[in-house]
C-alpha distance (Angstrom), angle and dihedral (degrees) to the residues before:
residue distance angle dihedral
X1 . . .
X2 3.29 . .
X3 4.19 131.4 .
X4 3.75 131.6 -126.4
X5 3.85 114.9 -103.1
X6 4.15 79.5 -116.5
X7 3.68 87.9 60.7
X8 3.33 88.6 53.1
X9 3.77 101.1 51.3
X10 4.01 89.8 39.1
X11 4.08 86.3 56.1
X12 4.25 86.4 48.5
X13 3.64 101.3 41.4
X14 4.33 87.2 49.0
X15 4.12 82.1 49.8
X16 3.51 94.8 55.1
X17 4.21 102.8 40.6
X18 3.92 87.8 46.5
X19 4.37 82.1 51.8
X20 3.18 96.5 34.9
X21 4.49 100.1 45.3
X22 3.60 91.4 -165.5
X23 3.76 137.8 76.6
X24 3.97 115.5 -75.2
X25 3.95 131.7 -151.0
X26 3.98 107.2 -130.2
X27 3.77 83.9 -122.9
X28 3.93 86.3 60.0
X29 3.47 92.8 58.3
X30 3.76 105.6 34.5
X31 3.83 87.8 53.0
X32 3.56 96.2 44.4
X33 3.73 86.7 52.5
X34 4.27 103.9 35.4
X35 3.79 90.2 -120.8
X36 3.94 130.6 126.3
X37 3.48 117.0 -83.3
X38 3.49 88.3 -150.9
X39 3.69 98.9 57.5
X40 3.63 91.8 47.0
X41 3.56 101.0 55.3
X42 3.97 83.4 66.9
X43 3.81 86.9 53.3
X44 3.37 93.7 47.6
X45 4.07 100.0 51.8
X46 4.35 84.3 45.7
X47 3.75 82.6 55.4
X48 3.52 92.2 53.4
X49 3.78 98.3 36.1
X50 4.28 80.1 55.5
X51 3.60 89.2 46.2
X52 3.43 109.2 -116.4
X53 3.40 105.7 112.3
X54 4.37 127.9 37.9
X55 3.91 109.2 -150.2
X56 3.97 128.6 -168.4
X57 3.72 127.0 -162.2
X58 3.84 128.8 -140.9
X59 3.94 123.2 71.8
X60 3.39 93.7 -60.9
X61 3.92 91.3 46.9
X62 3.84 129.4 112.4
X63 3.79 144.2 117.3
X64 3.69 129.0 -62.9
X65 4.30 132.7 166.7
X66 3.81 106.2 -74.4
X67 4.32 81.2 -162.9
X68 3.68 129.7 41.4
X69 3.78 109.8 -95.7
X70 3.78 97.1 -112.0
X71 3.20 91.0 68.9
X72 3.92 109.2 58.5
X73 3.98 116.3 81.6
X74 3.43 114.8 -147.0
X75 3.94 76.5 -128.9
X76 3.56 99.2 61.8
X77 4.44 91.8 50.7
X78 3.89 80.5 43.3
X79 3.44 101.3 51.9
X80 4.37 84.8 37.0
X81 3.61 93.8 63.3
X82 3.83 101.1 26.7
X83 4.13 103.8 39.1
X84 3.77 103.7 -153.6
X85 3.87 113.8 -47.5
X86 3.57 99.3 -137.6
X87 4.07 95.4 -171.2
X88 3.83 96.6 -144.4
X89 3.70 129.2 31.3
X90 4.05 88.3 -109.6
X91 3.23 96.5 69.0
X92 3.92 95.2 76.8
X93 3.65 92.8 22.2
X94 3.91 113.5 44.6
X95 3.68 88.8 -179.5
X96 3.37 100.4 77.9
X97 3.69 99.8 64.0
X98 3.54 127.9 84.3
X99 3.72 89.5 -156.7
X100 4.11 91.0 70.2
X101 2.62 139.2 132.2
X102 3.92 99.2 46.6
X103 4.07 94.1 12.5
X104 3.89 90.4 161.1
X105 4.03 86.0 -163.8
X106 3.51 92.4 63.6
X107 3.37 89.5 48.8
X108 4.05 97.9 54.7
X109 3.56 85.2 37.5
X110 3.72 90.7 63.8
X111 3.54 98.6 34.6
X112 4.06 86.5 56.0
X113 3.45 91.0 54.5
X114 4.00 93.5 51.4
X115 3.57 84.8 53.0
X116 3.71 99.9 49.1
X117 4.24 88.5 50.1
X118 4.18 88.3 40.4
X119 4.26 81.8 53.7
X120 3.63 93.5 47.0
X121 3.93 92.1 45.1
X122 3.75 94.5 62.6
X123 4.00 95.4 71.9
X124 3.92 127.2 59.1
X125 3.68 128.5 -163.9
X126 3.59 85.6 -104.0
X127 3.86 90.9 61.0
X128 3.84 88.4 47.9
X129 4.07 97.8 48.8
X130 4.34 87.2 57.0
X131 3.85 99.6 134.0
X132 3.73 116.9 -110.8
X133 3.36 132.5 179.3
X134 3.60 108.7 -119.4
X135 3.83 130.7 7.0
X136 4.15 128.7 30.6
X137 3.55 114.2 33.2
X138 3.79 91.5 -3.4
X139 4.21 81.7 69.6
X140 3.71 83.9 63.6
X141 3.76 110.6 33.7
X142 3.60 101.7 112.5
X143 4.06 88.0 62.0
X144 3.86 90.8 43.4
X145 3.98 98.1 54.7
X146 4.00 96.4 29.6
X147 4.04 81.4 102.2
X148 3.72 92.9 49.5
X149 3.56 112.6 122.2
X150 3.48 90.4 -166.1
């Protein structure tokens, strides 16, 4: 399986508000990351439109968490900006396949995807924002506490 590039940018942009605790420009985060600012402003209005992030306009404006970061799964932004994979057509539509009923492919086929969501559902953003010392966010803390007031 692989994930959109959206995904991807939802999964950073969550990283860095949870780091960061504050509200964010776009331009913060797409230049602490490398990434277009254009394509993440697309992310960042689907991550509002899903709820997990508020965002003001104005100078002052930006995105911040709408929910504390303990409480979104990387499963549930996965699962958001992916909708379930289903890796062949039978999957959602038994129908189709001669094999069914009792197509035991479909059946590990589904039962890998459970697994892969049930994986992705035991870490938060919160889990994934712990400070370390080098490596991950640490890479990019400059960017995330160059807004810090403190």
């Amino acid at each position: 399986m692989r994930l959109k590039l959206q995904t991807d940018y939802a999964l950073r942009t969550l990283l860095f508000l949870a780091a960061a605790r504050r509200i964010c420009s776009v331009d913060d985060i797409a230049g602490a990351f490398g990434i277009s600012r254009e394509h993440l402003v697309k992310v960042v209005q689907e991550l509002a439109r899903r709820g997990f992030v508020k965002t003001t306009v104005g100078r002052a404006g930006g995105a911040q968490l709408a929910r504390e970061p303990a409480s979104i799964t990387v499963a549930e932004v996965v699962e958001a900006f992916e909708g379930r994979q289903q890796v062949l057509e039978c999957l959602a539509q038994p129908e189709v396949c001669v094999l069914e009923p009792g197509c035991d492919l479909r059946r590990l086929l589904i039962k890998a995807e459970q697994s892969f969501y049930a994986v992705l559902g035991t870490a938060t953003i919160a889990d994934l924002t712990r400070p370390r010392r080098k490596g991950g966010l640490a890479n990019i803390r400059s960017a995330i506490t160059s807004g810090d007031s403190t």
